[in-house]
N, C-alpha and C positions, 0 to 999 in steps of 0.2 A: 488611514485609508483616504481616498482622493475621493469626495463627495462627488465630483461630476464623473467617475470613472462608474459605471453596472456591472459586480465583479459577480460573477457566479463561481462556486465552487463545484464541483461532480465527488460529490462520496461514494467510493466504490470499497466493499465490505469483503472479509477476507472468505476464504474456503471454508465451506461448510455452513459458513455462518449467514445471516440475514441484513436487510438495510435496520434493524432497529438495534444493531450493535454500535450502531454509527449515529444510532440518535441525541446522545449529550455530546457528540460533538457539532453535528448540525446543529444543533439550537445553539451552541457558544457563537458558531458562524454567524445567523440572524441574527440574534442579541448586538454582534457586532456591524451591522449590515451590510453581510453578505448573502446575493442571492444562491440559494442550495441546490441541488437535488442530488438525491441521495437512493440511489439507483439499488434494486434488486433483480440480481443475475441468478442463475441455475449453474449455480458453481461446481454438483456435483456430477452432471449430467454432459458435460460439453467439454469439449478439448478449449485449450486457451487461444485457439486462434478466431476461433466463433463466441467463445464468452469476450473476447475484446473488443471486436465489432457490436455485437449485440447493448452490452454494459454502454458502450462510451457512447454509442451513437445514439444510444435515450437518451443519456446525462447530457448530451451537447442539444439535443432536442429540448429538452425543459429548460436549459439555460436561453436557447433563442429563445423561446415563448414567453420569456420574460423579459426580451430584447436586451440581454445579457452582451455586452462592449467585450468584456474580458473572461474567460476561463480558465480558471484554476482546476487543482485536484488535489484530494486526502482521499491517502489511500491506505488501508491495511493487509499486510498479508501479500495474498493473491491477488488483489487488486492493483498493487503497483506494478504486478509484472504484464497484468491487463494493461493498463497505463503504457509502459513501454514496447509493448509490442504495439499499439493502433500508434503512438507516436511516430515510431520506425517505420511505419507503413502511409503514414498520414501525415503528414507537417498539418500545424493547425496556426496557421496567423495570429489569431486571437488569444494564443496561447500564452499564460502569467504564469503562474507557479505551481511546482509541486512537492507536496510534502509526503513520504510515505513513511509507514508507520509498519517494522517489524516486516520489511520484506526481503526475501529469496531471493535476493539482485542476484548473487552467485550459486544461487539452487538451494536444494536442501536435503542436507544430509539424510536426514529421516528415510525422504526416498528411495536416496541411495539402498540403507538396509531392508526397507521394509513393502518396496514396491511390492513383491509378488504377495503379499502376504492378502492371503483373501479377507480380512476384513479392513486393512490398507486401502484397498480397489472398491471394494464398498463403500468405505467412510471418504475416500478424496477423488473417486470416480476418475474417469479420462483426464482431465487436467492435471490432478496429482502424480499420474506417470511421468508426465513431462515438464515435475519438477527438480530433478534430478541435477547432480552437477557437473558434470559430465560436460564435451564441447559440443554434444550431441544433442543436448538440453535444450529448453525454449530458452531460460534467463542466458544459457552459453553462449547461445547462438545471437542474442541481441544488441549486443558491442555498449560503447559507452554513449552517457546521454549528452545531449547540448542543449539543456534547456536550463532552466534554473530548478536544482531539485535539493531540497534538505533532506534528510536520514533520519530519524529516528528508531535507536534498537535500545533494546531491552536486556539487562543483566540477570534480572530474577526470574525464577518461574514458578508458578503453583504446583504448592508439593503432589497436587495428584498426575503433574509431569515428573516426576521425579526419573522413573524408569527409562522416561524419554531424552530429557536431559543427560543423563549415564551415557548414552550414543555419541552427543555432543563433546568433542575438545576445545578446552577454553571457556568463554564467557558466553552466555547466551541469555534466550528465555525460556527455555523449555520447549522450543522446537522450530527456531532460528538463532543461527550464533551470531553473536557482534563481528563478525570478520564477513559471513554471508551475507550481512544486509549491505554491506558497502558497494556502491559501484562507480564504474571511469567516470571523472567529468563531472560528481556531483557538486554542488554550491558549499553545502556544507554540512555537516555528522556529528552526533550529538547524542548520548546512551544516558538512560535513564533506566532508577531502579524499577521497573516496570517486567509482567509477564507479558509471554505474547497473549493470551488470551482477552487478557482485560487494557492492554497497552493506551487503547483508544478512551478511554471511559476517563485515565486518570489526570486532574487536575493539572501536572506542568506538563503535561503534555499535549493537551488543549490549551495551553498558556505559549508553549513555546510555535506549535501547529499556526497558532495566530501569530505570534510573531515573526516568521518565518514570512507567512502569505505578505505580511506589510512588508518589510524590511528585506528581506532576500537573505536572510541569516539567520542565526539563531540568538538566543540570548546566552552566552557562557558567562559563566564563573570567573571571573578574575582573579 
């Protein structure tokens, strides 16, 4: 990392979930000195065109207030799709990288079967409807990115997705598949045995996450 560059990163956490599931990733970020903030959004209560605004325009607020030069993003889940809708809507100058982790770039199946389903609508609120994969969709409707973005998805999932998983064709985590997290124009893709639930927490993933932010790439296997 460029010692005279002030990079902040914005952790934006997935659906349902809270900013302390993003917290061994933030501290790997500091450890490595990058400025954070690691934003909590009302993911279950807001459509995604108000959790994007909301979410980003904190994270970009705590990165100036630390007179932050560059902005980054790690994101999980529903956070990357947060990500690419205020980018479509917002060009950001200052904008460096992004890495998303286990996102719906092409929707998500689940939705598909299980929107109406009343405890569906309860557990993934207004934003969950319009994760769908559909051209109708939010991820449908957001075309491809131009920015510099890594992929990381996930092939395993915890057996208490198992049922969820069974929905999925192909490879996945238990409720994103490896074919959904991809989108137009990304930098570069890269699957790991990881679930979606815990994706963010584990080791080369926070290994590769940093490497990406420096490098523009990832680290593969030869």
């Amino acid at each position: 990392m460029q010692d005279n560059i002030k990079r902040c990163v914005i952790l934006l956490h997935g659906l349902a979930r809270t900013r302390y599931s993003m917290h061994k990733m933030e501290q790997a970020l500091l450890d490595s000195g990058y400025l954070t903030a690691n934003i909590n959004y009302p993911s279950r209560t807001m459509k995604i065109q108000d959790l994007a605004s909301m979410a980003v325009d904190k994270g970009l607020a705590t990165c100036r207030s630390q007179a932050a030069s560059q902005i980054n993003f790690v994101t999980h889940s529903l956070g990357g799709i947060l990500v690419r809708y205020f980018l479509k809507k917002n060009p950001l100058p200052q904008l460096g990288r992004v890495v998303m982790l286990a996102p719906p770039n092409k929707g998500s199946l689940l939705t598909d079967k299980l929107r109406n389903e009343r405890w569906y609508k309860w557990l993934t609120g207004p934003a969950g409807q319009q994760l769908g994969t559909g051209q109708d969709s939010i991820p449908g409707l957001l075309g491809a990115v131009d920015y510099p973005t890594g992929i990381i998805a996930g092939d395993k999932h915890n057996p208490l997705d198992n049922w969820l998983a069974e929905m999925i064709p192909g490879k996945g985590d238990g409720k994103v598949s490896v074919t959904h997290a991809k989108v137009e124009g990304m930098s570069d893709f890269i699957v790991l045995p990881c679930s979606h639930i815990s994706i963010m927490k584990q080791k080369e993933v926070i290994q590769q996450t940093l490497y990406f932010l420096d490098n523009g790439r990832f680290e593969h296997q030869s």
